[in-house]
Structure formats: structure tokens, C-alpha cells
C-alpha positions as CSV (number, residue, x, y, z in Angstrom):
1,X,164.4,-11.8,-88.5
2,X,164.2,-8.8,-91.4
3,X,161.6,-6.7,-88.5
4,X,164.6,-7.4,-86.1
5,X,167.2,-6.4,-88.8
6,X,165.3,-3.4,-89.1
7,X,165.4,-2.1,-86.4
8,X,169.1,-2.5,-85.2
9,X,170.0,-0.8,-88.6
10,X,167.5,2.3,-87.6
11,X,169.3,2.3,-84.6
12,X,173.1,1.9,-86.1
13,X,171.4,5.4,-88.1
14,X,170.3,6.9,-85.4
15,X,173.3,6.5,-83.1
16,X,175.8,7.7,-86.4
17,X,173.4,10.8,-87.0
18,X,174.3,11.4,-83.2
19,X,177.9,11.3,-84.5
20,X,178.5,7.4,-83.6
21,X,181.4,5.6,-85.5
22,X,178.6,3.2,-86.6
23,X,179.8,2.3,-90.2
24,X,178.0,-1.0,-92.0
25,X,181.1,-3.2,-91.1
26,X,180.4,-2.5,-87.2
27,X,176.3,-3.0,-87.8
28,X,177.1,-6.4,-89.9
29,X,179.3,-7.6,-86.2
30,X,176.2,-6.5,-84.2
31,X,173.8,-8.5,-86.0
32,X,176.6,-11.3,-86.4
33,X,177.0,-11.5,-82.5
34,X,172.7,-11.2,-81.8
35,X,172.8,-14.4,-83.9
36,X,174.4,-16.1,-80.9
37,X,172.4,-14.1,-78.0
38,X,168.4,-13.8,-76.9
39,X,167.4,-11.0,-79.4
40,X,164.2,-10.5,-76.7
41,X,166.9,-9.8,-73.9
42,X,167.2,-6.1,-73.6
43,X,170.7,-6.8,-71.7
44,X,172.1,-8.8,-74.6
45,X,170.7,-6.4,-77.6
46,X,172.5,-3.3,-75.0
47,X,175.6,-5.1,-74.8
48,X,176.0,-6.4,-78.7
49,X,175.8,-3.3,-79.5
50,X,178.0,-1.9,-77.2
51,X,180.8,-4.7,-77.9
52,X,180.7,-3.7,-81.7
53,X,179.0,-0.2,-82.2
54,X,181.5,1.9,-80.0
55,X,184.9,2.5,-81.8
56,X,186.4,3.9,-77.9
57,X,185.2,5.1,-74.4
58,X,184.3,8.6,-75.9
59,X,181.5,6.5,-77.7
60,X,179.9,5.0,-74.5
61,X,178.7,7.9,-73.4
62,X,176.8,8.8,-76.6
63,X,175.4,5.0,-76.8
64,X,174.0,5.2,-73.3
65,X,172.0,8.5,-74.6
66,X,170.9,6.8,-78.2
67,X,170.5,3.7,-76.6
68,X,167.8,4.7,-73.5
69,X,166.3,7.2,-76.0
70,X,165.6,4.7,-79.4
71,X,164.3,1.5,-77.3
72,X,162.5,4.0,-74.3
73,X,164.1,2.3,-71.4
74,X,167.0,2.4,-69.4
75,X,170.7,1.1,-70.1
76,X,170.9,-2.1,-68.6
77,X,173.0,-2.9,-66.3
78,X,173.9,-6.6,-65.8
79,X,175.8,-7.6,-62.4
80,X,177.6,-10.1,-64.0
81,X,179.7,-9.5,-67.2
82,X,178.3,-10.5,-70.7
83,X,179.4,-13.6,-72.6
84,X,182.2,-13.7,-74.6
85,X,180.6,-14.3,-78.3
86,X,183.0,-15.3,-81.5
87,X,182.0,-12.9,-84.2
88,X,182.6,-13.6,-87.7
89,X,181.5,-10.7,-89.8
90,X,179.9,-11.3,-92.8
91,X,180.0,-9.6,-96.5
92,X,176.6,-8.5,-96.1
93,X,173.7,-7.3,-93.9
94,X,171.3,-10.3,-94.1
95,X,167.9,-9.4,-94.8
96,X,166.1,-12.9,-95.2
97,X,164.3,-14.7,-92.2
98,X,166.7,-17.0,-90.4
99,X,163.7,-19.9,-90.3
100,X,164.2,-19.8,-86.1
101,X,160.1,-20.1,-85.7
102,X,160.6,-16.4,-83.7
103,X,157.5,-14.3,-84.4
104,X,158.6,-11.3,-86.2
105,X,156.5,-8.7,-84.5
106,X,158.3,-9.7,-80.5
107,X,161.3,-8.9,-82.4
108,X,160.8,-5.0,-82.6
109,X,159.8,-3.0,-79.5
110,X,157.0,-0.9,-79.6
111,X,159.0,2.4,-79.8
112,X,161.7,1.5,-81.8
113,X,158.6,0.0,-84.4
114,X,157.7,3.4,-84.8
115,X,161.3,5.3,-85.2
116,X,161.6,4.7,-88.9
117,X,157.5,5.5,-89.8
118,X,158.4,8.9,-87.6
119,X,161.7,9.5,-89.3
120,X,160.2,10.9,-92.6
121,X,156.6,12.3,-91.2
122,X,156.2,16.5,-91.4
123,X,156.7,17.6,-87.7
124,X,153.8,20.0,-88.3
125,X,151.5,16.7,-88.7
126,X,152.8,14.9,-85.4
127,X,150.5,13.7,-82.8
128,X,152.0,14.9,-79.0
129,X,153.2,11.5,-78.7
130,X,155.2,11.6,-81.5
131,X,156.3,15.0,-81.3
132,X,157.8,14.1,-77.9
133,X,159.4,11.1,-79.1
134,X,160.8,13.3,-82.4
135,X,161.9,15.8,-80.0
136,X,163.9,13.1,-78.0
137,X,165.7,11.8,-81.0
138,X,166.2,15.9,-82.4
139,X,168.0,16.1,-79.1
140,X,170.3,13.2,-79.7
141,X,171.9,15.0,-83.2
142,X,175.4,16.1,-83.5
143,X,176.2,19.2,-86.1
144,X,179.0,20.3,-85.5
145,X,181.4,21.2,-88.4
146,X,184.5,20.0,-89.7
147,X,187.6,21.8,-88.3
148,X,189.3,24.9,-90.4
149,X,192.7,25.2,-91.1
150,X,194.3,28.4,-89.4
151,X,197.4,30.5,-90.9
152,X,198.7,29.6,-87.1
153,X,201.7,26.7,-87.3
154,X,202.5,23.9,-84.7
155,X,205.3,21.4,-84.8
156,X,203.7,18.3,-86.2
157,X,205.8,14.8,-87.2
158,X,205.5,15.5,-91.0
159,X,204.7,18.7,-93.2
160,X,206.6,21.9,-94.0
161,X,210.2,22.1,-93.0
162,X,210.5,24.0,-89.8
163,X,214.2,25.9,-90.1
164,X,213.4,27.4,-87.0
165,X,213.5,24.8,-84.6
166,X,215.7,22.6,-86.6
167,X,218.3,25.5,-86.2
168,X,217.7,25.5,-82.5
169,X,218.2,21.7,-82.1
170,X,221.2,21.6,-84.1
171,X,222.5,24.3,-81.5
172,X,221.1,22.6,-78.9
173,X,223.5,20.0,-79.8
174,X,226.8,21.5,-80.7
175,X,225.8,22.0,-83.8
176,X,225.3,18.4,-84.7
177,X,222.4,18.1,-87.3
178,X,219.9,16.2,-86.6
179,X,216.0,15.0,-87.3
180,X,215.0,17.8,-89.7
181,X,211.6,19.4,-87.7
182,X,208.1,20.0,-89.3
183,X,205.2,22.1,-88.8
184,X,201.7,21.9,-90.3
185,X,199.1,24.8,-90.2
186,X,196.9,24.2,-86.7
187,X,193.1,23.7,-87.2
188,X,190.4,25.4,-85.2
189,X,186.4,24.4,-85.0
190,X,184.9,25.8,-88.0
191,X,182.1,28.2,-86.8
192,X,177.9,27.5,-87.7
193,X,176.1,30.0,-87.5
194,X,171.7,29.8,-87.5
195,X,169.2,32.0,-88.2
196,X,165.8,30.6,-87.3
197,X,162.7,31.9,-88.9
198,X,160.1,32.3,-86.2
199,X,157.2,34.2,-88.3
200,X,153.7,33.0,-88.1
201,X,153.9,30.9,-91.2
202,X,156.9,29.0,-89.6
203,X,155.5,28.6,-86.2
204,X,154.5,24.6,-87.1
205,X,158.2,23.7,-87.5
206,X,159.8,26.6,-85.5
207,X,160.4,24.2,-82.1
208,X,161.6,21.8,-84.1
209,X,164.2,23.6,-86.4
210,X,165.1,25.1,-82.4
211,X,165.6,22.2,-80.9
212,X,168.1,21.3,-83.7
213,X,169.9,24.6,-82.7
214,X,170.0,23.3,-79.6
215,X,171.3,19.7,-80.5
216,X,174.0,21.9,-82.7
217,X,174.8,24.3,-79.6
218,X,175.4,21.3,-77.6
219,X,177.9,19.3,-79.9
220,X,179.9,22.7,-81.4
221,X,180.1,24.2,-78.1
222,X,181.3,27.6,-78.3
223,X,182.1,27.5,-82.5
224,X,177.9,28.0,-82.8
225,X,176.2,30.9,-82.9
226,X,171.8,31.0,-83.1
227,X,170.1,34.0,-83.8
228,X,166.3,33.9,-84.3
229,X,165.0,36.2,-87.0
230,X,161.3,37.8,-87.8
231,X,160.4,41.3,-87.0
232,X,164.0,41.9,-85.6
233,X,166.8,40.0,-84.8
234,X,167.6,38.3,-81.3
235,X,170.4,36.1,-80.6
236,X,169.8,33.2,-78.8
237,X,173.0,31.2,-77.8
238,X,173.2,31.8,-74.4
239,X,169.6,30.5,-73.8
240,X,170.4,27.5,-75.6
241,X,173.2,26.8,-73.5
242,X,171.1,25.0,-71.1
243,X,171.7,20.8,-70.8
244,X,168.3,20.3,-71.0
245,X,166.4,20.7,-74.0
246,X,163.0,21.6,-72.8
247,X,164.6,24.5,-70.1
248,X,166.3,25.6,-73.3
249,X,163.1,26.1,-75.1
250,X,161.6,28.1,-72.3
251,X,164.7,30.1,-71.7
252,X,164.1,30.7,-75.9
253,X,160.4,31.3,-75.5
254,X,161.4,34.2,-73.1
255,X,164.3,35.8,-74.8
256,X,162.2,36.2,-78.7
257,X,159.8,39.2,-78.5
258,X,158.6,38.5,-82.3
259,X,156.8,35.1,-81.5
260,X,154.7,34.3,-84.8
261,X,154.5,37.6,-86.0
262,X,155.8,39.0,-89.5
263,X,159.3,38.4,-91.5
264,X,161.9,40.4,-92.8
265,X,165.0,38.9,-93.6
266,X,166.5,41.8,-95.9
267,X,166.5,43.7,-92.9
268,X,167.1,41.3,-90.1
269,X,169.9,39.7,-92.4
270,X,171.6,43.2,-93.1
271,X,171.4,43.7,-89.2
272,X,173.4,40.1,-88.9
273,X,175.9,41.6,-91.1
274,X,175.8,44.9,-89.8
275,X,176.7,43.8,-86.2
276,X,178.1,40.4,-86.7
277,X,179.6,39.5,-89.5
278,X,182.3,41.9,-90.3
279,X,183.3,41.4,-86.9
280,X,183.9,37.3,-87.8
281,X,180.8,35.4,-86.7
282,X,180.0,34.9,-90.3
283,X,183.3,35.1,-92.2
284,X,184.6,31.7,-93.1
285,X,181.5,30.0,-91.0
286,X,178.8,27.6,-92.1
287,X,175.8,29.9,-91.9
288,X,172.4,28.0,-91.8
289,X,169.0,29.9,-92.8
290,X,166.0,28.5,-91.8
291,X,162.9,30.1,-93.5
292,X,160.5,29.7,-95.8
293,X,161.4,32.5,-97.4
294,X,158.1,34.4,-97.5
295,X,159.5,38.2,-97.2
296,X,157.4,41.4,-96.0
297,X,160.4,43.4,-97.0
298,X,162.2,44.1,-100.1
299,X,163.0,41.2,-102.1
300,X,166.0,43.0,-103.8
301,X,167.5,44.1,-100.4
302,X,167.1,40.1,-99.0
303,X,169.1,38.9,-102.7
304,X,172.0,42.0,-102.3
305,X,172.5,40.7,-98.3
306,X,172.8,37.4,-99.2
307,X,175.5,38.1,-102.0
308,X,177.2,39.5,-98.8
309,X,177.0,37.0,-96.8
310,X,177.7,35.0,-99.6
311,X,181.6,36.2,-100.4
312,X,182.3,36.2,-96.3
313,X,180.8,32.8,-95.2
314,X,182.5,29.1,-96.2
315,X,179.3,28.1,-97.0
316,X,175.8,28.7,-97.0
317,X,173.1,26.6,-96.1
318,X,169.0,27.3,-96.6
319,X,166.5,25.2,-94.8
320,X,162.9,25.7,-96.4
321,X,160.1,22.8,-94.9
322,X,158.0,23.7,-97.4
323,X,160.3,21.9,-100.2
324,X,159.4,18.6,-99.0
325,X,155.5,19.2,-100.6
326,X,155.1,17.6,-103.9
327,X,155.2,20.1,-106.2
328,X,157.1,22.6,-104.6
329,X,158.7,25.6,-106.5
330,X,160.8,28.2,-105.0
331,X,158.3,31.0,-106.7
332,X,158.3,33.6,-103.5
333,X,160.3,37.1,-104.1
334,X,162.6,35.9,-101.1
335,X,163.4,32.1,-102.3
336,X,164.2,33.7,-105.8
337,X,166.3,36.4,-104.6
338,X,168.2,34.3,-102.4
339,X,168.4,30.8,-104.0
340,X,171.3,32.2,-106.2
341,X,173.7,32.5,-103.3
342,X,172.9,29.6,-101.3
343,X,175.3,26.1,-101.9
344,X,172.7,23.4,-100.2
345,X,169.1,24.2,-100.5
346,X,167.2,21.6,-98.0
347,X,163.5,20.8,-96.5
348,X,164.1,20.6,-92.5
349,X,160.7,19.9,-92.1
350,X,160.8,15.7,-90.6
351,X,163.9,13.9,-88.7
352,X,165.0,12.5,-91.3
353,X,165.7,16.1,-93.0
354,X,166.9,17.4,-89.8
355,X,169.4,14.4,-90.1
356,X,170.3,15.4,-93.6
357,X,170.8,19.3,-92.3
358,X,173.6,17.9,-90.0
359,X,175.4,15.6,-92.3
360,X,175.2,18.9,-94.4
361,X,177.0,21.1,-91.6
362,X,179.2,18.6,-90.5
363,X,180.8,17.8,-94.2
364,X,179.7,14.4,-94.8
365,X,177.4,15.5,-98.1
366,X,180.7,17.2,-100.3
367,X,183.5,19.5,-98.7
368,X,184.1,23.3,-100.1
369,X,181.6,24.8,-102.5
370,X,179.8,23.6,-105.1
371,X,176.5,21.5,-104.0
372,X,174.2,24.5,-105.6
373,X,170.6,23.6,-106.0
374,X,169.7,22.4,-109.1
375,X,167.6,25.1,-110.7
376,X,169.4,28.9,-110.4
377,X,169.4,31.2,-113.2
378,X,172.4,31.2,-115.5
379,X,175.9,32.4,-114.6
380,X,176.7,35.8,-115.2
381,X,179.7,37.2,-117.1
382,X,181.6,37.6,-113.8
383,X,181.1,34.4,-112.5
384,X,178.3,35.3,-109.9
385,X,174.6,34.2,-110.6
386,X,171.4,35.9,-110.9
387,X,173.2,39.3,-110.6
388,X,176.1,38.9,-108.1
389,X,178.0,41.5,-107.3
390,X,181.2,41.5,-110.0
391,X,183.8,40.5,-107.5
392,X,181.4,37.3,-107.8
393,X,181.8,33.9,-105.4
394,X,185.3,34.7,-104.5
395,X,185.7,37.7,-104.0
396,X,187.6,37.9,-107.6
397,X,188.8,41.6,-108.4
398,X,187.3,43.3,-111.9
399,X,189.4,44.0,-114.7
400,X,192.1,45.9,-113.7
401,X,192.2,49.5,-114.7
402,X,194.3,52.7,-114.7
403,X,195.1,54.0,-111.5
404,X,192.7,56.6,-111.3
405,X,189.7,54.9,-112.5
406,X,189.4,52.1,-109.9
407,X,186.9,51.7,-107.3
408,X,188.3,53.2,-104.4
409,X,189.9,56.1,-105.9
410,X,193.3,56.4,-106.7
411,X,195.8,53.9,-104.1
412,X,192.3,53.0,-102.7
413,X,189.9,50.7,-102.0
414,X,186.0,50.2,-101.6
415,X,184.3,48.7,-99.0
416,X,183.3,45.8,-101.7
417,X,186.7,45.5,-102.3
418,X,188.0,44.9,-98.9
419,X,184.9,42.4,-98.0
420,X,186.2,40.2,-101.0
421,X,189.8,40.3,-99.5
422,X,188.6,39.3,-96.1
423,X,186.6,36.7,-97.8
424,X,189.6,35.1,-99.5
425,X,191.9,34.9,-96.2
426,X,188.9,33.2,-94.3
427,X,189.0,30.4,-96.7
């Protein structure tokens, strides 16, 4: 029975990385109600899981997908409906063998056997097998990130006193008070924003960190922008618009004229910035940098862009596959120029990691700032590390100072200064 409790817990995890509601308490009711049903009927397994896995009908969809896609086989469909099964959930998973003389082995199928082995392997070590069937799960992710709060107001039951409309209803009435009105600050998605590394020395995990843009694409709709970056800079969200994930990837393979060739993020990054980011595709946005961070450019440009993108995004996320190798240091120019500005410094290079990226986007590792990586260099004076600009994380003005010694002149402002403002109303 543990082989068969294996495997509906890898599949609880993969539906939740998909964005299912499947908490332990609902994975405890599945395996409490398989006690009562055939566990080798694929009709009983589908609908035990449907019966306790799904918190409402916007889950069924998704379970369909995760479903066909972990046990490599269609939904089943029963004529007749399933049988009503008394669940009593338990305090804990049970792990033990329930003695029932089963063999453990026709417990698992084949491809659901292999999930959790492929779940931590390198991608750039797959077989084409397991690529495709890493590929199929990739597809099934969901990143997209929590919702932002705007400046905008809406009536709501409860917050803030509304004077506004509680004047109107009392006028509305004959001047008879009466419910006092609220309003509470709307929210809007939260934008992501990726840059994908496709150099030659990221082509083994390239498809795979684009396919992940694609998964994120397709679950943050229009709040997600993808841009790949190597020799230059090419945005790729309208390729990856496609349903299907494979037609996405050729769309992708089309639209990128720096295929495996040479990297320069300084100057693809200051481009980003250039174009994009004043303009709001970065400010206030999750921004995602997948990269191994082997720079052809100027290290020092690469460390002062990111210390701009660092004061305008919400936070700022750097996939390196390489981490995952025992060992690993980030000793490159680009890594240590740009570790100091980054808040979650991950692998990306297996599903598992890929997993770990979304839970990252979507705020399930730690809300707001804060999750730095654990090595950095020491915090300067300002408040900024490994040289930050002095208006540091924040955006934080310097000392003040007379009139006509400040930085934009007398009255004025510098562009520095204004950045950090901007920075401040996006959060």
C-alpha cells in the first residue's frame, strides 16, 4: 500500500503545482475513500479523486488535464455514476502496508512510477522519453502571481468609510441615515515578467525554462510578459500565446534570431529597461531571470542595471541551473554583480525546481521582500548591498541638503531621483 500511497501523494503534488486546492486534509479523504474502492480500477482512482481533490467546478477542468497527463491515459468516463463511499478522514497519511496480500508493484502505473524519479533529474540529462513526459507535466504548471493592490477604490461590505456614497444614500432617502458605506482599494493581477537566457551555454535547459514561460503565459494571461535575451533582446509573448505547447515552441524557435550564440545581459537588460520598464512592464512586477550568468559584456554595467531594475520591480527572481551541481559557487563576473540585487536565487534546472520557481512567483515561498540568498556581501551604509545606488532598496532619498546642493539642481530632480519615487507608488 506505501507504492500506492506514493503515488496518489505525487499526484495531489502535481495537481497543487498546477494550482489545485489539493491541501493534505483533501489527499488524507482520497486515500480514505480508495480504502473502500478497487485501487487497480482506473475509474474508481479518477473519481476518488475527483470526489475529494476538487474544492469547485473551476477545479474539474484542471484535474481532467493533471489527471490524463500523470497516469498517461484518458479521463474515464463511467456511464453509470460512481458509488457513494462514507469517508472518514483520518489525522494522518498512512504510510504502512494495509496487510490486503495486494502486490505492491500493480499498485503504481508504469508512468506515474516514474513521475517522482523524473521530478528531481537535470533536464539536460533526460532521455527523449523522459523529456516528453517532463515536458507534459512543465505544461501543466500554473505561475501566475498574487494580485496587487491598486490606489483605485470599489464599494466593498467592510473597509474605509465611504462619505461619498453614504451622503448619496442618505439623500436618496430624505435624508434618513442609514448603513454607513465602505470601500476597499481594488486589486489587479500583479505582472511577471521573464527573461530567458538562450546562449549556447544554456541551450540544454533553454526549452525547458521556455516551456515554463509558456505554462506561466497560459495561467497569467495578459499580466505576463517573456522576452528572450542573448545577443539582443526579443520579446516573445505573442508567440507563446498559442494553446499548444509544442506550436508555441516553433512559433518561439522562429521569432529568436540569437539561437545558442553569445550573452549580454548588461546590454540586453539596459535595452529591457530602456524600452520597457519605465513605461511599466517592470515597475512593481515579478521579474524572473533565467541565466547562468556567464556575461560577454561588462560585468559592472549587468550589476548598475540590475540595481535599476531592482528599485522599480516588486521583486526579483534569478534562475541559474547550474546551482543545483554540488559544489556550486556563484564565482562568474555576472552572478557576482548581480546576486546583490536579486530576492530568490533558484536552480530551474529539473521539475521539481521549475515547481519551486512557480510557488516562488505565485507567493507561496514568503510575500514582499526579504528571501535574499544566503551569501551577498555586507550591507552598505545606505542600506543597498555590494554598492547600490544611495537611494538603496527603496528608493530612500539621501540626506537632505541645502537647496542648491541637491541632485537635481535647485527645485529639481534627477532621473535617479524620480525612478525611486516611481518605485515607491508601485509598491
Amino acid at each position: 500500500m506505501r507504492d500506492a500511497t506514493e503515488t496518489i501523494v505525487g499526484f495531489a503534488r502535481t495537481l497543487r503545482a498546477a494550482g489545485g486546492a489539493a491541501g493534505p486534509d483533501r489527499v488524507q479523504a482520497m486515500l480514505a475513500a480508495l480504502d473502500h474502492l478497487d485501487v487497480l480500477d482506473p475509474a474508481g482512482v479518477y473519481w476518488a479523486g475527483r470526489l475529494t481533490l476538487c474544492a469547485g467546478p473551476d477545479d474539474l477542468a484542471r484535474y481532467d488535464r493533471v489527471f490524463a497527463a500523470y497516469f498517461s491515459g484518458a479521463v474515464p468516463r463511467p456511464g453509470r455514476r460512481p458509488p457513494r463511499v462514507a469517508v472518514r478522514r483520518t489525522a494522518a497519511v498512512p504510510t504502512g502496508d494495509d496487510g490486503a496480500g495486494r502486490p505492491a508493484e500493480d499498485l503504481r502505473p508504469a508512468t506515474a512510477s516514474g513521475v517522482e524519479v523524473l521530478r528531481d533529474r537535470d533536464v539536460a540529462r533526460l532521455g527523449p522519453a523522459e523529456r516528453a513526459e517532463v515536458d507534459r507535466l512543465i505544461a501543466l504548471l500554473s505561475a501566475a502571481a498574487e494580485p496587487r493592490r491598486s490606489r483605485r477604490f470599489a464599494p466593498a461590505p467592510a473597509g474605509r468609510p465611504d462619505p461619498g456614497r453614504t451622503v448619496r444614500e442618505t439623500l436618496r432617502r430624505g435624508g434618513e441615515i442609514s448603513l454607513l458605506r465602505h470601500r476597499a482599494h481594488r486589486t489587479r493581477p500583479r505582472r511577471v515578467v521573464l527573461l530567458i537566457d538562450v546562449s549556447g551555454s544554456m541551450s540544454p535547459y533553454a526549452d525547458a525554462l521556455l516551456r515554463f514561460a509558456h505554462a506561466a503565459a497560459r495561467s497569467g494571461g495578459r499580466a505576463v510578459e517573456v522576452f528572450s535575451a542573448g545577443t539582443r533582446l526579443t520579446r516573445l509573448t505573442r508567440e507563446l500565446r498559442h494553446r499548444d505547447p509544442d506550436a508555441a515552441m516553433a512559433a518561439v524557435s522562429a521569432a529568436i534570431p540569437d539561437w545558442s550564440g553569445g550573452t549580454r545581459l548588461g546590454e540586453e537588460l539596459k535595452e529591457f529597461l530602456d524600452r520597457f520598464g519605465q513605461r511599466g512592464l517592470a515597475r512593481g512586477a515579478v521579474v524572473v531571470i533565467a541565466s547562468d550568468g556567464w556575461e560577454r559584456g561588462d560585468a559592472g554595467l549587468l550589476g548598475a542595471q540590475m540595481a535599476r531594475l531592482h528599485r522599480l520591480a516588486h521583486r526579483v527572481v534569478w534562475a541559474n541551473p547550474h546551482k543545483a551541481r554540488p559544489g556550486y559557487e556563484p564565482l562568474t563576473a555576472g552572478m557576482a554583480a548581480a546576486l546583490p540585487h536579486v530576492d530568490d536565487f533558484t536552480s530551474g534546472h529539473s521539475l521539481g525546481a521549475l515547481e519551486e520557481l512557480a510557488r516562488i512567483i505565485t507567493g507561496a515561498r514568503g510575500k514582499g521582500k526579504g528571501a535574499r540568498p544566503a551569501a551577498q556581501p555586507p550591507r552598505s551604509r545606505f542600506g543597498g548591498r555590494g554598492g547600490s545606488s544611495p537611494l538603496g532598496k527603496e528608493g530612500a532619498r539621501p540626506a537632505a541638503q541645502p537647496p542648491h546642493v541637491r541632485s537635481g539642481g535647485r527645485g529639481g530632480s534627477s532621473p535617479l531621483e524620480k525612478e525611486g519615487r516611481h518605485a515607491r507608488r508601485a509598491r
